[in-house]
C-alpha positions as CSV (number, residue, x, y, z in Angstrom):
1,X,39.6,9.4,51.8
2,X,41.8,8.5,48.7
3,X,45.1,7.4,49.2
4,X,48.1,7.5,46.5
5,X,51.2,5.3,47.0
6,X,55.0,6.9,46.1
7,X,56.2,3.3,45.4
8,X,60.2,3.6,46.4
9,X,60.7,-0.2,47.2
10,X,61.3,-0.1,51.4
11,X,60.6,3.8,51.3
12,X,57.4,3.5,49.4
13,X,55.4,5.9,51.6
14,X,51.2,6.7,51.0
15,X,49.8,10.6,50.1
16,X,46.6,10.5,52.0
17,X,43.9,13.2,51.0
18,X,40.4,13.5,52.6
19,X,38.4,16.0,55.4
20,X,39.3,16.2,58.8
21,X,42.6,14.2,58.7
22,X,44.3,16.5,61.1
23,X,42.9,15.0,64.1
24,X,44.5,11.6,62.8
25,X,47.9,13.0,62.5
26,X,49.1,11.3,65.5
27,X,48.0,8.0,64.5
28,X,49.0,7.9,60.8
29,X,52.4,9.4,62.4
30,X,52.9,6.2,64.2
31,X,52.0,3.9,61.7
32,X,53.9,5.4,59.5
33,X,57.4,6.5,61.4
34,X,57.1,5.4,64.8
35,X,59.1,6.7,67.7
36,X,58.1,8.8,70.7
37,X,59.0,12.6,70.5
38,X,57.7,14.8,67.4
39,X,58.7,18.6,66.6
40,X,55.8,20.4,64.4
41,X,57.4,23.1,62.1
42,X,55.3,25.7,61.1
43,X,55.3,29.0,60.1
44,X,53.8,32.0,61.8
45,X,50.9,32.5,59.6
46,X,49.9,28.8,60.3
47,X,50.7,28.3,63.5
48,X,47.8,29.9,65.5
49,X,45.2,28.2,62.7
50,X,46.5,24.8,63.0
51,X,49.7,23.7,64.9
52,X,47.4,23.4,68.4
53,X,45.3,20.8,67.2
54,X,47.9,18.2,65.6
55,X,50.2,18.9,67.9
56,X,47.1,17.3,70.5
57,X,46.5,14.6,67.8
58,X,50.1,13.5,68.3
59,X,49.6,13.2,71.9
60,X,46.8,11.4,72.2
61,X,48.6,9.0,69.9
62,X,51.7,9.0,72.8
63,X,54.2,11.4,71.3
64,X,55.7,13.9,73.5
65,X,54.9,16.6,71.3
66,X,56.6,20.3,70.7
67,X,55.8,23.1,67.9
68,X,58.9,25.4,66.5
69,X,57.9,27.9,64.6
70,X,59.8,31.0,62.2
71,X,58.7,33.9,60.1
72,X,56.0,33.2,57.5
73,X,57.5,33.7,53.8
74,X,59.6,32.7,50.7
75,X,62.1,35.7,51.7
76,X,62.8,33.3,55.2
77,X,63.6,30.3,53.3
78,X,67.3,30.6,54.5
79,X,69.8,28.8,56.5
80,X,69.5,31.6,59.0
81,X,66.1,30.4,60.0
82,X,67.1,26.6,60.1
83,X,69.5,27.9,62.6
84,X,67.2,29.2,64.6
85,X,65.0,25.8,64.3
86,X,68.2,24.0,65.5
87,X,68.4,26.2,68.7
88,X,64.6,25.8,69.2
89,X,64.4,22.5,68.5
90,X,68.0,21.6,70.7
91,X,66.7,23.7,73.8
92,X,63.3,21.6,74.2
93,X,62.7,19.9,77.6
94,X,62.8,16.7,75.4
95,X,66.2,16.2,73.8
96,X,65.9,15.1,70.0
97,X,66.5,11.4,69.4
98,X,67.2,9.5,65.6
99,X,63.4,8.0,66.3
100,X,62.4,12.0,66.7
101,X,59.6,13.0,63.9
102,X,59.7,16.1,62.9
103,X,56.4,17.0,61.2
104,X,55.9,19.7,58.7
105,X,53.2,21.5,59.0
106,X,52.3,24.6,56.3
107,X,52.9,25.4,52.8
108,X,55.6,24.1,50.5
109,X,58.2,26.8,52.1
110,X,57.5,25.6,55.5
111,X,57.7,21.7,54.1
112,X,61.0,22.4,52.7
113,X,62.6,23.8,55.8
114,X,61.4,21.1,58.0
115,X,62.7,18.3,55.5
116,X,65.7,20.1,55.0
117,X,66.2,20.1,59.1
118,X,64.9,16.4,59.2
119,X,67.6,15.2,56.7
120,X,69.9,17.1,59.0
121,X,69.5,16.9,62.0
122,X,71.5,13.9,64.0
123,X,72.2,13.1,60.4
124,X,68.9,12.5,59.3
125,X,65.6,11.9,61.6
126,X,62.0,11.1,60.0
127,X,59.4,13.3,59.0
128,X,56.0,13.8,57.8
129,X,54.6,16.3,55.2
130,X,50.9,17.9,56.9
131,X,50.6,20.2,53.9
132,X,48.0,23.6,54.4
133,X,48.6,24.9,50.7
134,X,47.5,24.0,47.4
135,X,51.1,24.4,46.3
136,X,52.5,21.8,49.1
137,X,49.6,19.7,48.8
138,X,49.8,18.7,44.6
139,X,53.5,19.3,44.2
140,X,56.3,20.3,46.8
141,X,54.9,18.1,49.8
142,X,55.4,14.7,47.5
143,X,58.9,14.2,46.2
144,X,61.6,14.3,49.2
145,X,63.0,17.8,47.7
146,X,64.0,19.9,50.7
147,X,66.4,22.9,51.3
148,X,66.7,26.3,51.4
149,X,67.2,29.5,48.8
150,X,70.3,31.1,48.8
151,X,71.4,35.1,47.6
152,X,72.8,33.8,44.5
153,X,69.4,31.8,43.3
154,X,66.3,29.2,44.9
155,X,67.3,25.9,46.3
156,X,71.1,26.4,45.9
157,X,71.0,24.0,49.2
158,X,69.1,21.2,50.3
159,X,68.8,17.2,50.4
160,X,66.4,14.5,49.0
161,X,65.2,13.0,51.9
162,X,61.9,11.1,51.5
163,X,58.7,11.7,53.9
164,X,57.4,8.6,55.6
165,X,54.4,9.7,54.6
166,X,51.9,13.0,53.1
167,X,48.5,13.9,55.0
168,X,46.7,16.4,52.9
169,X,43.6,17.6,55.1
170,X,41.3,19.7,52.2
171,X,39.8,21.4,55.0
172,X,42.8,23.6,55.6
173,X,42.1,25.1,52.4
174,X,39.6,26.8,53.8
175,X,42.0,29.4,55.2
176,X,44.4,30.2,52.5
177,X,44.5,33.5,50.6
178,X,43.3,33.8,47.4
179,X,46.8,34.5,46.0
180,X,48.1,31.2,47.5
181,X,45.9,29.5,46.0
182,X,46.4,30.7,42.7
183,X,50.0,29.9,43.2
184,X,49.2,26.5,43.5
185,X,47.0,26.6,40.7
186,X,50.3,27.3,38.2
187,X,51.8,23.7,39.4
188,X,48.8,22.0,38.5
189,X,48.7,23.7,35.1
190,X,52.2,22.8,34.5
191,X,51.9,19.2,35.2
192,X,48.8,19.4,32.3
193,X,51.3,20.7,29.9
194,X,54.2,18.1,30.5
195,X,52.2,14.8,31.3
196,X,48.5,14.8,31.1
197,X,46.5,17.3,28.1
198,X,43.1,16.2,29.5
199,X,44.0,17.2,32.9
200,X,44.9,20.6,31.5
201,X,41.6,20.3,29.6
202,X,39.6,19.9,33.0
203,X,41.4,22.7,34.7
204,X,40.4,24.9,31.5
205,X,36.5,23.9,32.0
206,X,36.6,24.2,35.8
207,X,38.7,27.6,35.8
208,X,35.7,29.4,37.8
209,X,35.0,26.8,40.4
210,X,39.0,26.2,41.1
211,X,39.8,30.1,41.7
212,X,36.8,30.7,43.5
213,X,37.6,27.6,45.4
214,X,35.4,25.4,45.0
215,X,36.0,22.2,47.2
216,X,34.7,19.4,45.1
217,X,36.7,20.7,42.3
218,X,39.7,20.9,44.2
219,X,40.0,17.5,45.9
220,X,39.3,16.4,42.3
221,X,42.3,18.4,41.1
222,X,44.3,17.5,44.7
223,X,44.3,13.6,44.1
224,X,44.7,14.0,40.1
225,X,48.0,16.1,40.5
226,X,49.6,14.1,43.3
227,X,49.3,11.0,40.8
228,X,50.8,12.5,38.3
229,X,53.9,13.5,40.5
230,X,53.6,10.5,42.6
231,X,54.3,8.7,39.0
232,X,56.9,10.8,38.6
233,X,58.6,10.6,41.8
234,X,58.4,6.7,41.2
235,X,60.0,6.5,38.0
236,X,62.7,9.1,39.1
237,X,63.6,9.7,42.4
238,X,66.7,11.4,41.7
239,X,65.6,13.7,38.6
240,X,67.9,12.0,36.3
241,X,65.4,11.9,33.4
242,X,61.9,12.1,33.6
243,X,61.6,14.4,37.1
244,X,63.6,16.5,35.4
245,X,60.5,17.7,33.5
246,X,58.4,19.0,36.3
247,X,61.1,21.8,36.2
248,X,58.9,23.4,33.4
249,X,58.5,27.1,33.8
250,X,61.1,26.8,36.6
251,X,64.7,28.0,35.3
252,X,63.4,31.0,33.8
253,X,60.5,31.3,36.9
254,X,63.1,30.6,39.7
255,X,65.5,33.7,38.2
256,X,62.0,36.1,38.2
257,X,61.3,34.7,41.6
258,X,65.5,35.5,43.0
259,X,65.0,39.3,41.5
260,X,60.9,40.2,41.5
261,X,60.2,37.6,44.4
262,X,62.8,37.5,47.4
263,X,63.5,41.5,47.3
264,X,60.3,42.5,48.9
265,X,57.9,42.2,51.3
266,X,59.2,39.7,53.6
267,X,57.6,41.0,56.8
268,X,54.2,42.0,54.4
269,X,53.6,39.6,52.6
270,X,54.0,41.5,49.5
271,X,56.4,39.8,47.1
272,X,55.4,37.1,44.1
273,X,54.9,33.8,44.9
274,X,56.7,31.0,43.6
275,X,53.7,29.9,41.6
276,X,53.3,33.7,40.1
277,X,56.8,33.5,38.8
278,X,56.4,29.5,37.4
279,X,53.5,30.8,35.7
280,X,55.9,33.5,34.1
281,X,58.5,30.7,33.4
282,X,55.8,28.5,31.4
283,X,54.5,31.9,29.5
284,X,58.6,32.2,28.7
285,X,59.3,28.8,27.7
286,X,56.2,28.8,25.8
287,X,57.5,31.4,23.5
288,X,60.7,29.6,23.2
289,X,58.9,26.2,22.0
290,X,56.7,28.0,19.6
291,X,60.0,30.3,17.6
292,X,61.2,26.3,17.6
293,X,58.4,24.9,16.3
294,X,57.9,22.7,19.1
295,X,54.6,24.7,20.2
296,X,51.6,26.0,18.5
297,X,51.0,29.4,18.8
298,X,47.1,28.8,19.7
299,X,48.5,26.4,22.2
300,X,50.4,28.7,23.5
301,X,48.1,31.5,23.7
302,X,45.6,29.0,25.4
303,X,48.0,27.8,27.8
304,X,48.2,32.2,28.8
305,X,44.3,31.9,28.8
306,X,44.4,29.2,31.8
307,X,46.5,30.7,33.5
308,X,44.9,34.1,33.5
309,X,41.6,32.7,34.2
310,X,42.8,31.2,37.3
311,X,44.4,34.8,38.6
312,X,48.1,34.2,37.5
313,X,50.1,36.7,35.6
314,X,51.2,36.3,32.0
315,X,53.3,39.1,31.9
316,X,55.6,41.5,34.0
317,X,57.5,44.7,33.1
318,X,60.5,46.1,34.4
319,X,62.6,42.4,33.9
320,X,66.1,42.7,32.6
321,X,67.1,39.9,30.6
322,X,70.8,40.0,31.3
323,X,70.0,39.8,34.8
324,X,68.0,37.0,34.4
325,X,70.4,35.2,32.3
326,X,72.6,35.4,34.8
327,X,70.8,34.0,37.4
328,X,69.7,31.3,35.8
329,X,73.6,30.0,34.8
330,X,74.2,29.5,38.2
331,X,70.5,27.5,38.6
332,X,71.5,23.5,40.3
333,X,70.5,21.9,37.2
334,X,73.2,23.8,35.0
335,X,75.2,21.2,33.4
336,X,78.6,21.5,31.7
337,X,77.9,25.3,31.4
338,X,74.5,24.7,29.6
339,X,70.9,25.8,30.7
340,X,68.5,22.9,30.6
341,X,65.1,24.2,29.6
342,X,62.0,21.9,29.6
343,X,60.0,22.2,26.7
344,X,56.5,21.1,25.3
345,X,57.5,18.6,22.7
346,X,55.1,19.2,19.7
347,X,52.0,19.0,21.5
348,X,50.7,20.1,24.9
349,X,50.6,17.1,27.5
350,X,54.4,16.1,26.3
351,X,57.7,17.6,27.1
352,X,61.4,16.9,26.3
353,X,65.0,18.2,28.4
354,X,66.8,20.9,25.6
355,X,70.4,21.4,26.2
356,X,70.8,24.2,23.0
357,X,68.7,27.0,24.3
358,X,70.7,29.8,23.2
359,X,71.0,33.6,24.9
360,X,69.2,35.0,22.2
361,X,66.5,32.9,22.4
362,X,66.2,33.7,26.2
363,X,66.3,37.0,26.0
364,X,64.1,37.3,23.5
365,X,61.3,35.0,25.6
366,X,61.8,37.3,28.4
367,X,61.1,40.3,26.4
368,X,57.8,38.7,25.7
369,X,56.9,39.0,29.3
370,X,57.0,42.7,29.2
């Protein structure tokens, strides 16, 4: 098992990665936050796979345990369905306490819902990150981002409220679809381009083992990807500088992923994953680095290559610019009327906040994708 502190002075809390740690859920839940009732939240693809077994983990460690569950998907991310977890949660046979843990259990959507609920509910209860998806497990789960999307754009609400602590159990990768997986893939790649070239180096010579899931490869990439935003997370809790640069691929992604991702699909399953629509973003904000002279063009054409190779899409027709545009001015880190974009600065592995990102150049970025 490796284990990778997120050193916040008295909320310092440990990512733990290795096989088989669901069936220590309970116990690393009471060393790490204590008290005696827990309320799993989980989705309703993950429930069935996964939710029985730490749910019995927490009881043998001497939590009265309950599971809550809502609709599996990005397009349920909403207030609505943290509504419902309040009435579920409010009309167990155990009443919910302060000392109540609520533990999230699923990919980054469902981790995000139950922090969001943990940092509201009695004002703020603690909770633990039990992450299933490559996605959760190297980015979302590690950070104490939560909230929900709204109809004008992602993550319009939400809280930073710390885990006590992250158990990634590997095995559970086992289960997740192929186009999951590749969405986790893109956060990985991005966090080569902003703060580690040789990571993006190894992801680019392991390509074939990671998308065929390999699971050697993968805990490699796992443990190097939560130290990076473990680091990160560290340095900036609040994303008042250097955070601010895991938003790469993001302000342009997040607008693909309110008009090509949320419209679709939420009952099938068809709609583009958050890490389909990052890996757009990057392709986008690629361009814009290289017209500045910030980027390369091989770089930029090798960063498409990686992201191809490990199934993600490099480009997408039908995307109207002005739509986009307008999407992404109302994005939360907007500030005095100017788009923020994060962009390589003048070599892959670096990047820099740019505050003078004109229309034109958006659009014309954009326009690339098709």
């Amino acid at each position: 098992m490796r284990t990778v502190t997120v050193a916040l002075g008295e909320r310092s809390y440990d990512v733990l990665i290795g096989s088989g740690l669901l069936a220590a859920v309970g116990e690393r839940t009471r060393d790490a936050a204590g008290g005696r009732s827990a309320v799993v939240i989980t989705d309703s693809n993950v429930a069935p796979l996964y939710a029985p077994a730490v749910a019995a983990s927490l009881a043998g460690a001497g939590y009265v345990a309950h599971v809550a569950t809502f609709p599996a998907g990005e397009p349920h991310k909403t207030l609505a369905t943290v509504a419902d977890l309040f009435d579920q949660v409010f009309a167990l046979p155990t009443p919910p306490e302060r000392t109540t843990v609520v533990v999230a259990l699923g990919g980054g959507v469902a981790g995000d819902i139950a922090g969001f609920l943990a940092a509201t509910l009695l004002r703020g209860v603690p909770f633990v990150q039990v992450p299933t998806s490559l996605l959760a497990m190297v980015d979302s789960s590690v950070g104490g981002k939560t909230g929900v999307d709204h109809a004008a754009g992602k993550n319009l609400i939400g809280a930073f409220h710390q885990p006590r602590g992250v158990f990634i159990d590997t095995d559970t990768l086992a289960t997740l679809p192929p186009v999951e997986m590749a969405s986790g893939l893109a956060e990985c790649i991005k966090h080569g381009i902003i703060r580690d070239a040789s990571l993006l180096a190894w992801i680019e010579q392991h390509a074939p083992a990671l998308a065929a899931g390999d699971r050697d490869a993968l805990g490699e990439l796992i443990a190097r990807n939560v130290a990076i935003k473990a680091a990160v997370v560290a340095a900036d809790e609040r994303e008042g500088g250097v955070r601010a640069h895991l938003n790469y691929g993001h302000t342009i992604g997040h607008a693909i992923e309110a008009v090509a991702g949320l419209r679709g699909g939420a009952d099938t399953g068809d709609y583009l994953r958050h890490g389909h629509c990052v890996a757009l973003g990057m392709v986008a904000a690629g361009r814009i680095a290289v017209a500045r002279g910030l980027l390369g063009e091989s770089d930029a054409r090798r960063v498409e290559s990686i992201l191809a190779a490990v199934n993600l899409p490099v480009r997408l027709a039908g995307l109207n610019g002005a739509e986009l545009l307008g999407i992404m001015r109302r994005d939360k880190k907007v500030l005095a009327g100017a788009i923020r974009f994060v962009l390589p600065d003048r070599a892959l592995g670096r990047a820099a906040v740019f505050a003078d990102v004109s229309d034109a150049e958006i659009l014309d970025a954009i326009a690339c994708l098709s």
